[in-house]
N, C-alpha and C positions, 0 to 999 in steps of 0.2 A: 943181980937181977936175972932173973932165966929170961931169954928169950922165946919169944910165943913163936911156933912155927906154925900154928895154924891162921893165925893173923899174916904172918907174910904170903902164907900159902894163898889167902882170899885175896890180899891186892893183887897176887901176881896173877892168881884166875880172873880179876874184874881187868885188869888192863889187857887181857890177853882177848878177852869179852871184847873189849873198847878196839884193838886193832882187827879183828875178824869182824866187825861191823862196822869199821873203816872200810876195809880192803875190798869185802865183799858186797857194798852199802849198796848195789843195785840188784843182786839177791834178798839182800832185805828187803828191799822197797818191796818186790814183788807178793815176797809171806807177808807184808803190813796190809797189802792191798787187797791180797784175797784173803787176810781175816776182816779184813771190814766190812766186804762181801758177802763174808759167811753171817757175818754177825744180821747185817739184812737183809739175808736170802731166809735164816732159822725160821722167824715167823713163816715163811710161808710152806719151808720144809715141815714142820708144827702142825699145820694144818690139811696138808694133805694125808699125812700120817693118820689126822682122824679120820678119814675118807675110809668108808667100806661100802660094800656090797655083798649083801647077804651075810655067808659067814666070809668071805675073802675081804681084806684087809691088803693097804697098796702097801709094797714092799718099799722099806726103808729109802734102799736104795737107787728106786726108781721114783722117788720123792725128792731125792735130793738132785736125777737129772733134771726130773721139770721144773725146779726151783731155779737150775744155773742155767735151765732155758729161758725161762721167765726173764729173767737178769740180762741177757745177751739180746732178748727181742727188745725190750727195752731202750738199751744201750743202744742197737741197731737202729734202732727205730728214728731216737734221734738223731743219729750220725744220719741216717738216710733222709729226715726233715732236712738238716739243715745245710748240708752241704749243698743242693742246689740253692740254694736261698742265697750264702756265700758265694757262690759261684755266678749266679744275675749281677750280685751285689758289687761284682768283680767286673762285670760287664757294664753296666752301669758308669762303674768307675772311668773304667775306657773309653766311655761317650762323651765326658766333659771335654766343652771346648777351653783347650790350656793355655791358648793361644788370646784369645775375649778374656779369657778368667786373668793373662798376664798381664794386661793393659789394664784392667778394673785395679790390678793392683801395685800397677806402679807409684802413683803418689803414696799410699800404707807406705810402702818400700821407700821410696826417696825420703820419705818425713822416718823411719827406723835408723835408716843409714845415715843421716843428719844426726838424731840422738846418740846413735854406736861413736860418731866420729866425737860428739862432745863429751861423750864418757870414755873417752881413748881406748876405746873395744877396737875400734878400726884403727887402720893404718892411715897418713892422708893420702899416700897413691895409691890407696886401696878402695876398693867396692864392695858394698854388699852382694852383687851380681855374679862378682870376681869369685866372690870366695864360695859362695853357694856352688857355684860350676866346679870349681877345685876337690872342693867335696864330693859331690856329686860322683865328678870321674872318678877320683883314689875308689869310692863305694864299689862302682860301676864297671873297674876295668876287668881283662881276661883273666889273671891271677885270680881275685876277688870270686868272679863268675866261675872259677874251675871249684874254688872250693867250697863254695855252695852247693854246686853240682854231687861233689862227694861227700857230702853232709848227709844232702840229701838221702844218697843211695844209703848212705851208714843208717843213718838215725831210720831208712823202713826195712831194712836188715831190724836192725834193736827194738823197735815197735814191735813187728812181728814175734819177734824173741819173748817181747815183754807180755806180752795178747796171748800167747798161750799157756806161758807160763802160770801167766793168774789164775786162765780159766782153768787151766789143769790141777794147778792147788787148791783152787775154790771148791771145785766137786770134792777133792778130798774133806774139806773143809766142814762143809755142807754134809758130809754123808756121814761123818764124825765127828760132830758138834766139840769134843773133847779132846780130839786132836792136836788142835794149835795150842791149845792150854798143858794138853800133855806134855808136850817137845816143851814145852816151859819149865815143867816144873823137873825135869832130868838136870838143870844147873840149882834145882833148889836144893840145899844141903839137907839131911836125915833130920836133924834136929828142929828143923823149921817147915817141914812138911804140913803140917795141921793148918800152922798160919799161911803157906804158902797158895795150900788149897781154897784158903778162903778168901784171899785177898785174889784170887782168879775168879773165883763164882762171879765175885760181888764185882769186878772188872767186867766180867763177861754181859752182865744182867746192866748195869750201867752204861758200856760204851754199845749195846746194841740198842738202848732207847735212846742215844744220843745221836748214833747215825742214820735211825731209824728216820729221829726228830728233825735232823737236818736237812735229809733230805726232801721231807714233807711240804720244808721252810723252801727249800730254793726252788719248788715247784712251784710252791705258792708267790714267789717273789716276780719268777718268769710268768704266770697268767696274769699277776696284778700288773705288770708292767707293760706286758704285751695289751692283753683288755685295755688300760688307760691310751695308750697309743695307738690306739685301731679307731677307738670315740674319737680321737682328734684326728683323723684322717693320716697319718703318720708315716710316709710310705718304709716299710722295713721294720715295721714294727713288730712283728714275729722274732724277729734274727737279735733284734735290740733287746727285745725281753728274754732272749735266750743266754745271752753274751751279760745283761745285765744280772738275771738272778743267779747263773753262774759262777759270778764273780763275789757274791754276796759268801761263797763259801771261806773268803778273806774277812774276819772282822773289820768293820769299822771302815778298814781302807779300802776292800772291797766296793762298798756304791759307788765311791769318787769314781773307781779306775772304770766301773761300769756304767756312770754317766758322761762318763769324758769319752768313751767309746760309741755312746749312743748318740753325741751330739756330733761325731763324725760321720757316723752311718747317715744321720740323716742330712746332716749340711751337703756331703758327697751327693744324692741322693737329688736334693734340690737343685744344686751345682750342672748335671746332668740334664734337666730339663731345663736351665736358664733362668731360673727363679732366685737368681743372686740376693733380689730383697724380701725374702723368705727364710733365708738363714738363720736372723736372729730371733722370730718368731716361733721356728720350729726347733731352735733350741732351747728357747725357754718354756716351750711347750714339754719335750724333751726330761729339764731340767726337776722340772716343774711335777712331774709325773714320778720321775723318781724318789723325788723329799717327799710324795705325797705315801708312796709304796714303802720308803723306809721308815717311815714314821709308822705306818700298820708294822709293821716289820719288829722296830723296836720297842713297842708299846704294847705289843699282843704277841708275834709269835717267837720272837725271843724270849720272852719272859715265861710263857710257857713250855717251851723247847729247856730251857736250862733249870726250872726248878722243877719241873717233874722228872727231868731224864736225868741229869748228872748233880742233881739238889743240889744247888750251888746259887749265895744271890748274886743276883746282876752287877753290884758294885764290885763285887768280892772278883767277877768274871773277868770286868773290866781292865783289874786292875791286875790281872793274871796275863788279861791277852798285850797289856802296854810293857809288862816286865819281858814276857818270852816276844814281844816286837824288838825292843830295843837288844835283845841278847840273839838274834838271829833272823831277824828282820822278817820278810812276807812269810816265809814255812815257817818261822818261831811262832806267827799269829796264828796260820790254821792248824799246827800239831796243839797247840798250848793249850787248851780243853779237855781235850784226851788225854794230856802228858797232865795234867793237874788234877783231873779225877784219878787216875791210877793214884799218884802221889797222895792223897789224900788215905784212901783205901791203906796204902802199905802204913802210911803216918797213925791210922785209928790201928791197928796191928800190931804195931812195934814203941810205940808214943803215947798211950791211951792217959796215960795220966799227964801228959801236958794240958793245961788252961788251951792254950791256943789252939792245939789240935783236936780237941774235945769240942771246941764252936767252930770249928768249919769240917767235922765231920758229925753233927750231932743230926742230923736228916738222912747221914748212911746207917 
């Protein structure tokens, strides 16, 4: 039997693939980010391109700066909403009396620590009081405190790092619609060129009306969120619909973690001004608002969001975002969309005559 050396030659180029996207995986991150940038800056790059005056015509590349402006004011824009929002919301926080709020909760406490001690979670010369403090300090001491401190400085070192990098890729990006696609297709072998090209078009044309789509979505999640929460008088309702429809960028698990957030802003919030019997009305007011938002959410604009942009049905979605949950948990659920539309593309390309690849790409 001859051995194929071109077959050992492709695993050893895909594993070699696999460790340089290990090694480097925070270089990647940043080319994934400003193509998805690029992918929703195009349209607007698209449109200024039709812009003329007279016989002048705007240049390419002065289309594609005011596109990654557009993109930056944006970004800015909300960074610049919400941080003082965060920052009251922080102050705020610092106003509650912890001291009333400890006494309102000592019987909770003694009737918890009763249960811990009957389900032998507690020790019996132990406290719940004891142990909360124990913790507390280990969190709290100088060691702990130092290297937060150097975290700190590291990770806006690496922001910084990361923040220009995008934007710097992105204008390229942007200014060359066919660039990230290019530097793709240089690991495409000769003899798969034709398909390789096309399974990028139709990549290209699919994940930009999906992130196009999504982002539409998580705009529309934060006004419906925020609007229902301003009618009920809500204090923080802004910052809550921003943190909620945010989080929506998470399938499925996303609303939880974004109403469990909103029912801390706001319980914090009543906490503050003493309104301790206000808690549980403004969280199910809270609650309330948000099952009202994900139900518009999953009923209208997911369904349109996924079968116009990445034609895919809802069940079919579902049970893509529950496979890539369990095989890599929160990033396996918001990569698994994008990572199944590609799949799908390369499968109608290279699989055409399978049954089962022919019905879940028969709408590409």
């Amino acid at each position: 039997m001859k051995f194929n050396y071109k077959v050992l030659g492709g695993i050893l180029t895909f594993l070699l693939g696999v460790f340089l996207a290990w090694r480097f995986s925070d270089i990647l991150v940043y080319v994934l980010l400003a193509g998805v940038l690029s992918f929703i800056g195009q349209p607007i790059v698209r449109f200024i391109d039709r812009l003329h005056f007279r016989k002048y015509e705007m240049p390419h590349t002065i289309s594609a700066i005011f596109s990654l402006f557009v993109l930056i004011v944006i970004f800015t824009s909300l960074f610049m909403i919400f941080v003082p929002i965060i920052n009251r919301q922080a102050i705020v926080i610092s106003s509650i009396d912890f001291q009333y709020l400890g006494k309102q909760m000592e019987l909770p406490l003694q009737n918890l620590e009763t249960k811990l001690l009957e389900w032998n979670l507690l020790e019996n010369d132990q406290t719940l009081e004891a142990m909360i403090a124990t913790e507390l300090e280990s969190v709290l001491n100088m060691a702990s405190i130092k290297n937060i401190f150097g975290n700190v400085v590291g990770l806006a070192g690496s922001v910084f790092i990361g923040i220009f990098s995008v934007v710097f890729l992105t204008f390229f990006f942007l200014r060359d619609e066919h660039l990230f696609f290019n530097g793709i297709m240089l690991f495409v072998p000769q003899n798969y060129e034709d398909k390789g090209a096309k399974i990028l078009s139709d990549t290209r044309h699919l994940l930009s009306r999906y992130f196009v789509g999504l982002s539409v979505e998580l705009l529309s999640m934060m006004t419906l969120i925020a609007i229902g929460l301003t009618l009920f008088g809500v204090e923080g309702a802004l910052l809550i619909g921003f943190l909620g429809g945010l989080m929506n960028v998470i399938p499925y698990l996303g609303p939880i973690i974004g109403a469990f957030m909103g029912v801390v802003i706001g319980a914090t919030s009543n906490l503050s001004h003493g309104m301790y019997e206000d808690i549980v009305p403004i969280s199910i007011i809270i609650l309330g608002t948000f099952a009202v938002a994900n139900l518009i959410d999953n009923f209208i604009l997911q369904p349109l969001i996924y079968s116009t942009s990445v034609k895919a049905h809802p069940i079919e979605i579902f049970l893509v975002i529950l496979m890539a949950g369990s095989l890599a948990g929160i990033p396996g659920m918001i990569l698994a969309i994008p990572s199944y539309t590609v799949l799908r593309i390369i499968a109608k390309q290279f699989f055409s005559g399978s049954k089962l690849v022919q019905k879940i790409t028969e709408n590409i």
